[in-house]
C-alpha positions as CSV (number, residue, x, y, z in Angstrom):
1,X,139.8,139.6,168.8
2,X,141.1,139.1,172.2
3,X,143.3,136.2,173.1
4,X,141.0,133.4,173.7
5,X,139.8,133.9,171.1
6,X,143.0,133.5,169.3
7,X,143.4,130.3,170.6
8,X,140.4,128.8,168.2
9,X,142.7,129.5,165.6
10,X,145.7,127.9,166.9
11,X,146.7,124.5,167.7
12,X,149.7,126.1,170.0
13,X,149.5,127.0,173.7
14,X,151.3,128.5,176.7
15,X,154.0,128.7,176.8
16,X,154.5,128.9,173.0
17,X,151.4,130.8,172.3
18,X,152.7,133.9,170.4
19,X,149.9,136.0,169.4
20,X,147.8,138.2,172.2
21,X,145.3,139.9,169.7
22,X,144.1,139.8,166.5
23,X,143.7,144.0,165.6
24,X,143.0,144.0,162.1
25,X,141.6,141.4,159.8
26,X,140.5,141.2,155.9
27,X,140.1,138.3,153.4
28,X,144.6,138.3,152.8
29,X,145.5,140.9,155.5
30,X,146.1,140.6,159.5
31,X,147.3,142.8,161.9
32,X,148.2,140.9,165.2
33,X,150.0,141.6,168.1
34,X,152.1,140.2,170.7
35,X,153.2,141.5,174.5
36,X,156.4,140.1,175.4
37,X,156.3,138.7,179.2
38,X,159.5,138.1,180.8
39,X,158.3,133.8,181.3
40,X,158.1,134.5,177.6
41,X,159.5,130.7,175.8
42,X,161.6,132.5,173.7
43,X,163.4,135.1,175.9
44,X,167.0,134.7,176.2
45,X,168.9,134.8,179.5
46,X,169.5,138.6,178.6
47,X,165.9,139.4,178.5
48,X,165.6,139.9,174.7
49,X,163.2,138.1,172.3
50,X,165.2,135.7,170.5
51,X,165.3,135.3,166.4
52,X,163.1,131.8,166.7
53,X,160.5,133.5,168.6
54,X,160.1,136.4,165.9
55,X,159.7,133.5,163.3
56,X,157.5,131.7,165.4
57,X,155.3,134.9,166.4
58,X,155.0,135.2,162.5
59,X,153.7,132.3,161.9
60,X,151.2,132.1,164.5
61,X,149.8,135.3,162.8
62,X,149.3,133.7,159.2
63,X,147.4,131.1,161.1
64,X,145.4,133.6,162.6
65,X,144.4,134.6,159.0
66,X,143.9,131.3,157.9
67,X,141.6,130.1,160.9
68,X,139.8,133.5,160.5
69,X,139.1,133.2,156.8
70,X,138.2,129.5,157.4
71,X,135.9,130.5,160.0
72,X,134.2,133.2,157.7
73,X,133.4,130.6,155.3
74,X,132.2,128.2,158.0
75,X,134.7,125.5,157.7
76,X,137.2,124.0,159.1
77,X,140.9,125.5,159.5
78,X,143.4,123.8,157.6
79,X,146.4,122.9,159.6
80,X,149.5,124.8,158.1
81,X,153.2,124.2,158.1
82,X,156.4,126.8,156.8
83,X,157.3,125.9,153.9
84,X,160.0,128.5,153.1
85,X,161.4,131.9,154.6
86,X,163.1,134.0,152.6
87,X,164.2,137.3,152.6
88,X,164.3,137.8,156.4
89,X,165.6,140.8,157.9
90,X,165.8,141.1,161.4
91,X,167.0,144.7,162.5
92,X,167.0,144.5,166.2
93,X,165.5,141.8,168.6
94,X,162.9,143.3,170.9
95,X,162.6,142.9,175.0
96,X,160.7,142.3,177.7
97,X,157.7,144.3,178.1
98,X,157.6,145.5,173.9
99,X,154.7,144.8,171.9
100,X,154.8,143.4,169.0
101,X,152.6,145.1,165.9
102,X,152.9,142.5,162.9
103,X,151.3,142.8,159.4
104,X,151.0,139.5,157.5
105,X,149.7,139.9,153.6
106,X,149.0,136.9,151.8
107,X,150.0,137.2,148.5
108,X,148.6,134.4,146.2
109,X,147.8,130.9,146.6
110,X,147.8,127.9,144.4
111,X,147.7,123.5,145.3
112,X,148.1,124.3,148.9
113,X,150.8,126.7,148.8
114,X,150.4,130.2,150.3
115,X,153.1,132.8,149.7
116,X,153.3,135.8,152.3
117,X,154.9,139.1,153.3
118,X,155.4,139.8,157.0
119,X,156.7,143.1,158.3
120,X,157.0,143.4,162.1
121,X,156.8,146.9,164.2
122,X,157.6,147.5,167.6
123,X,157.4,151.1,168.9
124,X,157.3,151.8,165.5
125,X,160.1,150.8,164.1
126,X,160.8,147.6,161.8
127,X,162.0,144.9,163.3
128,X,161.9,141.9,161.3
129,X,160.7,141.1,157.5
130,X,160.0,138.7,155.6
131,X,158.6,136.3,152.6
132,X,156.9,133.2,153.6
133,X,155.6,129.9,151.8
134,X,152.7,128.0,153.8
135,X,151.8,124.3,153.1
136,X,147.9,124.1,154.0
């Protein structure tokens, strides 16, 4: 799914939009991905990709799911909010010109409440995971 497509599922726009493509899809998996441009929101004066944008990127990507799913079952997306991150890791921060590969799983849900795993890759190596909650 190319990026405006994206943007159906998404209630964020340049220059915070932080999801290009949507690769891979299933009913509680997503694989989405991100080029980083140097007029990027979230690059730093030293041209990396700063922790907030990683975050932010993830996020983006379990809406992705959600609007996708939503749109399979011909409703409405629900808007969502981050409840929680926990476990986050970040092992390097990426730069200009990387692409981001990230893999969101959604776990279980119950009264509103989506919990999450997020793992994402950039020349294939881990850069940053994580455990989500998601208030729909």
């Amino acid at each position: 799914m190319a990026k405006n497509e994206i943007t159906d599922f998404l209630l964020q726009r340049e220059p915070i939009l932080m999801v290009n493509t949507l690769d891979e899809v299933s009913e509680k998996e997503c694989t989405t991905s991100l080029t980083i441009k140097e007029d990027n929101f979230f690059i730093g004066d030293d041209g990396m990709f700063s922790e907030p944008g990683l975050i932010e990127h993830i996020a983006q990507s379990c809406s992705v799911l959600v609007g996708w799913n939503a749109r399979q079952r011909s409703e409405e997306a629900a808007i969502g909010y981050i409840g929680e991150v926990k476990k986050c890791r970040i092992e390097f921060l990426p730069k200009t010109g990387d692409t981001l590969h990230t893999h969101i799983k959604f776990l279980s849900e119950a009264m509103g409440v989506t919990l999450a795993t997020a793992e994402t890759y950039c020349n294939d190596k881990l850069v940053t995971s994580c455990k989500l909650k998601i208030s729909l």
